[in-house]
C-alpha positions as CSV (number, residue, x, y, z in Angstrom):
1,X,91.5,97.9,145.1
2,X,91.6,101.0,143.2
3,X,92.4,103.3,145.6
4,X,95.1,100.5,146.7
5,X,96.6,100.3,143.6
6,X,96.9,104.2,143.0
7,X,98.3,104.7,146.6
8,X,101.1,102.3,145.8
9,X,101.6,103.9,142.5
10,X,102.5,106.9,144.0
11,X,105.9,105.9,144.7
12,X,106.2,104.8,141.3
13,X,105.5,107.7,139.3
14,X,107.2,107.4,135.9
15,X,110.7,110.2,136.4
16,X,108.6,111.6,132.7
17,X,105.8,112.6,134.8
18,X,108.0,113.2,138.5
19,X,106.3,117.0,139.3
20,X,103.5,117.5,136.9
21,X,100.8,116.0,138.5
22,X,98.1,118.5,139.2
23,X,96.8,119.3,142.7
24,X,93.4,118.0,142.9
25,X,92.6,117.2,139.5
26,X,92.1,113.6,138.1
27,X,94.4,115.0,135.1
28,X,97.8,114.7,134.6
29,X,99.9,116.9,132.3
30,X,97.3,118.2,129.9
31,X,100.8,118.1,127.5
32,X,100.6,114.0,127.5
33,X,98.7,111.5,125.5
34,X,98.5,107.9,125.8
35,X,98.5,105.0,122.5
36,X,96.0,102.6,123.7
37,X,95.2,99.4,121.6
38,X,92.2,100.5,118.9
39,X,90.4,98.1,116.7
40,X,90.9,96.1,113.9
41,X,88.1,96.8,111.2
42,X,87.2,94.1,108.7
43,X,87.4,96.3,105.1
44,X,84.5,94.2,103.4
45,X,82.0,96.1,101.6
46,X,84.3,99.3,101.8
47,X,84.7,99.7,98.2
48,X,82.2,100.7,95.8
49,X,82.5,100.3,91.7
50,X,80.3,100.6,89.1
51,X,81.7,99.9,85.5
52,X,83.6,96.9,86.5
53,X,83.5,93.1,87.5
54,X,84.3,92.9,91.2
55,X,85.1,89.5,93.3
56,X,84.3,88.7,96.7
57,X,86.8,86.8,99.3
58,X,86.6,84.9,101.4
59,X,90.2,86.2,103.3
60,X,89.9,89.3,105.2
61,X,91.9,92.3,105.3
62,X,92.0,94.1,108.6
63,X,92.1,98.0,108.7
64,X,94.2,98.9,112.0
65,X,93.4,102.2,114.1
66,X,95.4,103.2,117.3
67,X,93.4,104.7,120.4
68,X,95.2,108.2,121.6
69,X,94.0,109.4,124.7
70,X,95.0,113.1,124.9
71,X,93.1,113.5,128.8
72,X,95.7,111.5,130.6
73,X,94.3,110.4,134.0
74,X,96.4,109.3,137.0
75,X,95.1,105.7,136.2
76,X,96.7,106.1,132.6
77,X,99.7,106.5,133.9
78,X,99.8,103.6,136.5
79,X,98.1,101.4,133.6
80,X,100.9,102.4,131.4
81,X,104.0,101.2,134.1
82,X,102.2,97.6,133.7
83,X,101.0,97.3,130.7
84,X,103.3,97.6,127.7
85,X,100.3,98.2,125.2
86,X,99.8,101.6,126.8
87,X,102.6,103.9,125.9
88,X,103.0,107.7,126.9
89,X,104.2,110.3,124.5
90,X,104.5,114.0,124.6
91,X,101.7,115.8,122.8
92,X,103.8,117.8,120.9
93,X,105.3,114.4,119.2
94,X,101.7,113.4,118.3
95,X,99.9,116.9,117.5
96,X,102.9,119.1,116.8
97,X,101.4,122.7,117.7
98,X,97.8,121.5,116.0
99,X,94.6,121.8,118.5
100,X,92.0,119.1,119.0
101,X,90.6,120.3,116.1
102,X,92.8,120.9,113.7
103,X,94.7,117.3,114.0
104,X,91.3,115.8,113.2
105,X,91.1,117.9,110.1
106,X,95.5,117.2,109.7
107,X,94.5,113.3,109.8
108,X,90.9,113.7,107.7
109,X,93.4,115.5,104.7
110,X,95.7,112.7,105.4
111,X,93.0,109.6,105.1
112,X,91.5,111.7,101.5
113,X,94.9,111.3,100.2
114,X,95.8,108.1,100.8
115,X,92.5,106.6,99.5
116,X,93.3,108.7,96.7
117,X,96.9,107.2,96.5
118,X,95.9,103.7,97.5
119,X,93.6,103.9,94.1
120,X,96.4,104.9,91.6
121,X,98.6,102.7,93.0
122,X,96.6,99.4,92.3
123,X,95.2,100.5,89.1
124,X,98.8,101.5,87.4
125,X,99.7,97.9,89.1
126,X,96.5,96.4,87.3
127,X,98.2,97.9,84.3
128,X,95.1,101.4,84.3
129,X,97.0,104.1,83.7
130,X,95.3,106.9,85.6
131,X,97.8,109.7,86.9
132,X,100.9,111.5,85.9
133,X,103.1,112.8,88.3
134,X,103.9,116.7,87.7
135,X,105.2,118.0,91.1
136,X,105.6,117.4,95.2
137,X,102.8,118.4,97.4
138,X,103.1,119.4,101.1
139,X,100.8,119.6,103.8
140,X,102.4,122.0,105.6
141,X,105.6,123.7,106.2
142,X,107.1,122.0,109.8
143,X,107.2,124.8,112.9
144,X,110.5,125.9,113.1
145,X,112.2,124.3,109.9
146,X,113.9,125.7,107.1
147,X,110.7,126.6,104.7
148,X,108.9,127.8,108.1
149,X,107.3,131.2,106.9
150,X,108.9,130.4,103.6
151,X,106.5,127.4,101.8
152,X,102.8,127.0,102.5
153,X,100.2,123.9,102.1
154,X,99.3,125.7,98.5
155,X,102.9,125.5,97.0
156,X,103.6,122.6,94.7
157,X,107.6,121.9,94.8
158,X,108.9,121.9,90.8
159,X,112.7,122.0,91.4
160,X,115.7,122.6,93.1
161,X,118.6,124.2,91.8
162,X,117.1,123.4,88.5
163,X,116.7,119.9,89.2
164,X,113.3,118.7,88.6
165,X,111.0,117.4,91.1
166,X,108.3,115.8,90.1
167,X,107.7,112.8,93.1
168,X,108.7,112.0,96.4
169,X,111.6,109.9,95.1
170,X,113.0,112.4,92.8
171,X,112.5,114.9,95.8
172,X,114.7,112.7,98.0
173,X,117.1,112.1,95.1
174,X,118.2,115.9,95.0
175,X,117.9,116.0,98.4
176,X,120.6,113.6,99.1
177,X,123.1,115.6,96.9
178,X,123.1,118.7,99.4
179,X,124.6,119.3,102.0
180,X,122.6,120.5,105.5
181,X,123.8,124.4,105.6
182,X,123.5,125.3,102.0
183,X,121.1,127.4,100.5
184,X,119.3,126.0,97.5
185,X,116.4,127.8,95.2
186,X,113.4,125.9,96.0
187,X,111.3,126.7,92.2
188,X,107.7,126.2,93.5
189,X,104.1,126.9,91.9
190,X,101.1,128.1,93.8
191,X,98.3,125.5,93.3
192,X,95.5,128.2,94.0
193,X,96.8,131.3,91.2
194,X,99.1,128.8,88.9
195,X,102.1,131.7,89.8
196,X,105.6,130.3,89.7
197,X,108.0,131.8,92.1
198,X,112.1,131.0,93.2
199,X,112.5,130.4,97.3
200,X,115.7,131.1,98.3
201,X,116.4,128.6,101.9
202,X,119.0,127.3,103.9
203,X,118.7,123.6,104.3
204,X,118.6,122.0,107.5
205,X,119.5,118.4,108.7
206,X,116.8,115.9,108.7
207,X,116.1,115.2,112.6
208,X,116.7,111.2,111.7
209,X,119.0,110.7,108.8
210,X,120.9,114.3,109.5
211,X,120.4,114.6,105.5
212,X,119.3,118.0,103.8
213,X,116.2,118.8,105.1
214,X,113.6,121.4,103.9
215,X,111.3,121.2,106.6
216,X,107.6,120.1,105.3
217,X,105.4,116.9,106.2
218,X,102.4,115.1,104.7
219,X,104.4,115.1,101.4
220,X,103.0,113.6,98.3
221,X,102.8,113.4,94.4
222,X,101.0,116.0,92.5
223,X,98.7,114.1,90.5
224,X,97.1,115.0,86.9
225,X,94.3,112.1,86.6
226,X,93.4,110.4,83.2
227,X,89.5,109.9,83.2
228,X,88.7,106.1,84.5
229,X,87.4,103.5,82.4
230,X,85.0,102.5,85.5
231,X,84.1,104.4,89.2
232,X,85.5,103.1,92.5
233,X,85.2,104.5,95.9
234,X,86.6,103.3,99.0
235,X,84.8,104.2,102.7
236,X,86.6,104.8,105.3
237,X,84.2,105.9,108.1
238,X,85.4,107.6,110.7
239,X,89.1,106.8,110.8
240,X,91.8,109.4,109.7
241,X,95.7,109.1,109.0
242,X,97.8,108.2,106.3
243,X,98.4,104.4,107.8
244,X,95.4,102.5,106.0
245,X,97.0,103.0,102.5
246,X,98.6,99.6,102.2
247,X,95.4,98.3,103.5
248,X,93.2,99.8,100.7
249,X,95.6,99.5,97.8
250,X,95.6,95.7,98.8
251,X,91.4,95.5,99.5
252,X,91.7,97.5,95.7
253,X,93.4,94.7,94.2
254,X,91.8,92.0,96.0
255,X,88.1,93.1,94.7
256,X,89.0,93.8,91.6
257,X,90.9,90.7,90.5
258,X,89.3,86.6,90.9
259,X,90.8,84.7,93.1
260,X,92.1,84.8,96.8
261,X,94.6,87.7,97.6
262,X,95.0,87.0,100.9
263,X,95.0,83.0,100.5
264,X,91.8,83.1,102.0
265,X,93.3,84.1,105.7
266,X,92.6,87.2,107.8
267,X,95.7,89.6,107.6
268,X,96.0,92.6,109.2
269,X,97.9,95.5,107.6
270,X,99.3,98.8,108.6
271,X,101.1,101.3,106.5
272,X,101.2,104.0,104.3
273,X,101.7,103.8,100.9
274,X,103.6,106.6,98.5
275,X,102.7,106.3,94.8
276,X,105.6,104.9,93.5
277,X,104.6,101.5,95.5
278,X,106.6,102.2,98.4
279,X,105.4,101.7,102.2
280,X,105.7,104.8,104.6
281,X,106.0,104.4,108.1
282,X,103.3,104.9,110.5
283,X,102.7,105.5,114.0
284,X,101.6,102.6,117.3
285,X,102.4,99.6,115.5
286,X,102.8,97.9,118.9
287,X,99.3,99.2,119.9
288,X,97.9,98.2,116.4
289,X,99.6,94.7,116.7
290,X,97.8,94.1,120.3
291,X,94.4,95.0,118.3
292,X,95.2,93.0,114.9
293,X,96.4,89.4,117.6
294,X,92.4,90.2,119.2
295,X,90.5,90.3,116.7
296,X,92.1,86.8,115.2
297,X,94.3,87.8,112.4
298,X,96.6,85.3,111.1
299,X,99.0,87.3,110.2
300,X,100.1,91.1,110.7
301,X,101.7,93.1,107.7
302,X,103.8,96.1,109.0
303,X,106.3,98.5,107.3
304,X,110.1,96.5,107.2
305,X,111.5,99.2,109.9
306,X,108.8,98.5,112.3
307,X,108.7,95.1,112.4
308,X,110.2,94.5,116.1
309,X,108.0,97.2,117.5
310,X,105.1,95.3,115.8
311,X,106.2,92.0,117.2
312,X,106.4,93.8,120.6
313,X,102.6,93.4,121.1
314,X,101.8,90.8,118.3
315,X,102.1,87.5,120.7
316,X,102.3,84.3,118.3
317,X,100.8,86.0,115.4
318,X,103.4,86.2,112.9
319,X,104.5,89.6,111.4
320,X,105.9,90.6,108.2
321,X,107.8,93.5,107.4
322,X,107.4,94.7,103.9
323,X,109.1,98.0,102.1
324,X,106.9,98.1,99.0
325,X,103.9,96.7,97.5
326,X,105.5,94.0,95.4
327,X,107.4,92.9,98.7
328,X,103.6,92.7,100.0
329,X,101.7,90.8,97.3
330,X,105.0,88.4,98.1
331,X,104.4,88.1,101.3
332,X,100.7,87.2,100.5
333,X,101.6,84.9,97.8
334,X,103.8,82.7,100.3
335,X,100.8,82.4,102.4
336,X,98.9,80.6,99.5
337,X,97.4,84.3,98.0
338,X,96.7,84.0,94.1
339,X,99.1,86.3,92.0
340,X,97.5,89.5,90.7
341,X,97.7,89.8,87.1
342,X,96.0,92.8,84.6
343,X,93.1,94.3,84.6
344,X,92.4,93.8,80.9
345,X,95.3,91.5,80.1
C-alpha cells in the first residue's frame, strides 16, 4: 500500500516542492519543515510556591505544543496533500538563518521570558506590584532589517527622537508616528557596560502592517523587580516558545486564588502574553487545535486574529478568540469560571 500510495503521489507533487526532490534519498528539500499536531499537556502541579496559600482545581488548563519536523520525508509531503493538519513551510519562515541549535536556545530564551512575564502579569492583576517597566528589550536584531549590524540582543531601547520608550506599547506608539524611510535616533543603553549611546537608522516598513519598522524580534519590557512577598516557580519541561504565556499567567491565577477559574472544564490555551495584559500571536494554531480537540478539551482559547485558523482543525470544540487577559478571564467567566479578585484584598 505504501509503495502504492507514493507511486500515485508522484504525479501529485505539491508545484512548492515540483524539482527539489533528491535523487535517491528519502529527504526532500532539507530547506522544508512540516507543523504536525503536538500534544496538549495538562499544567497541574507545574507551579511551585512557598510563602503563600495555593488552591487546587478541579478544571484543567491545557499547555499546547506544535510538532515541526525539519527532515521532510517524501511521505511528509504526500501526508501533507491529504491531511490538512500537516502543513509545509519554508525553513527560513520557521528558523530564519538559526541552526538546529541555536533555534532551540532562540525558543529556550523565549519560554524563560514568558514564564517570567506570565508571573508579573498575574500578580500586578492580583494587585502585587512586582516590576517597573524602564526600557524595550530585543532578542535580536532581524537579518537584513534596518538595525541589522546596527542593534544587538544586549541593547535596551530608551527612546526615539527623544521620545521615551519604556514598553512595547509605548514602542509602537512612536513607531506609528514615523514614516517608513526616515531616519530616526534610536537612544539605546547596553545592558552588559550600562553605556548609553545615539543610533542613527533609516526605518523600514513593517513586512505586515507597512508601518515604521526597526527591524528586531522577541521584543519585551525591561523589567526592574520589587522583591516578592512569597516564591513561585512555574515548570515548563521541555517545551520552548513564547506561546504558553497566556497559559501560565491563567494556571498563575488559578492556583493562587479559591475557586474554579476555568468553571471546572478543561480549556486549552495558546498565546503569548506581553506585560501590559495583551495576547501576542503565535505560530500552528491549526496544528495545536487538532491536539487541544484529542486530548478532550472543552474549549480552545486562541489569540482574536487566529481564531479561524484555530477553528480550521478544532472540529466541534468551540474556540475563543481573545486580545488581552481581561477579554480571557471573560471568556472563562461566561463558561461558569469564578471571578478573580486580590491577592490581599
Amino acid at each position: 500500500m505504501l509503495a502504492a500510495a507514493a507511486s500515485a503521489a508522484s504525479f501529485f507533487v505539491p508545484a512548492q516542492w515540483a524539482g527539489r526532490l533528491i535523487p535517491g534519498d528519502s529527504v526532500v528539500d532539507s530547506d522544508a519543515v512540516a507543523f504536525l499536531p503536538g500534544t496538549a499537556l495538562t499544567t497541574s502541579n507545574r507551579i511551585e510556591a512557598d510563602g503563600v496559600e495555593v488552591y487546587e482545581s478541579d478544571g484543567e488548563i491545557l499547555l499546547l505544543t506544535v510538532s515541526i519536523d525539519s527532515e521532510l520525508t517524501v511521505v511528509d509531503w504526500i501526508r501533507s496533500s491529504v491531511d490538512d493538519a500537516i502543513e509545509l513551510r519554508s525553513r527560513e519562515s520557521v528558523f530564519g538563518d538559526r541552526s538546529n541549535q541555536e533555534q532551540r536556545e532562540f525558543n529556550r530564551h523565549l519560554m524563560s521570558s514568558a514564564k517570567d512575564t506570565a508571573t508579573i502579569v498575574a500578580l500586578e492583576r492580583l494587585g502585587v506590584h512586582v516590576a517597573d517597566f524602564t526600557g524595550v528589550v530585543f532578542v535580536e536584531a532581524v537579518s537584513g532589517g534596518p538595525a541589522d549590524g546596527l542593534l544587538e540582543g544586549s541593547d535596551v531601547i530608551l527612546e526615539i527622537d527623544g521620545l521615551p520608550v519604556t514598553t512595547v506599547e509605548s514602542l509602537r506608539a512612536v513607531l506609528a508616528g514615523l514614516d517608513p524611510g526616515t531616519t530616526a535616533t534610536i537612544t539605546v543603553e547596553n545592558s552588559e557596560t550600562q553605556e548609553r549611546r545615539d543610533v542613527e537608522l533609516t526605518l523600514g516598513a513593517h513586512p505586515d502592517s507597512g508601518g515604521a519598522y526597526i527591524g528586531v524580534s522577541g521584543v519585551t519590557e525591561r523589567v526592574e523587580r520589587s522583591p516578592l512577598p512569597f516564591e513561585i516557580d512555574i515548570s515548563s519541561g521541555n517545551v520552548g516558545g513564547p506561546s504558553a504565556g497566556l497559559a501560565f499567567t491563567l494556571l498563575v491565577l488559578d492556583v493562587l486564588t479559591p475557586g474554579e477559574l476555568t468553571g471546572g472544564k478543561r480549556v486549552a490555551v495558546t498565546g503569548s502574553i506581553r506585560l501590559d495584559g495583551s495576547v501576542g500571536d503565535v505560530g500552528g494554531v491549526a496544528q495545536k487545535s487538532v491536539a487541544a480537540r484529542q486530548a478532550g478539551a472543552e474549549i480552545i482559547m486562541v489569540p482574536a486574529a487566529l481564531v479561524d485558523e484555530a477553528r480550521s482543525g478544532a472540529g466541534d470544540v468551540p474556540v475563543v478568540g481573545v486580545e488581552d487577559l481581561e477579554d480571557a478571564l471573560e471568556a472563562l467567566a461566561a463558561q461558569g469560571g469564578d471571578p478573580v479578585g486580590l491577592l490581599y484584598g
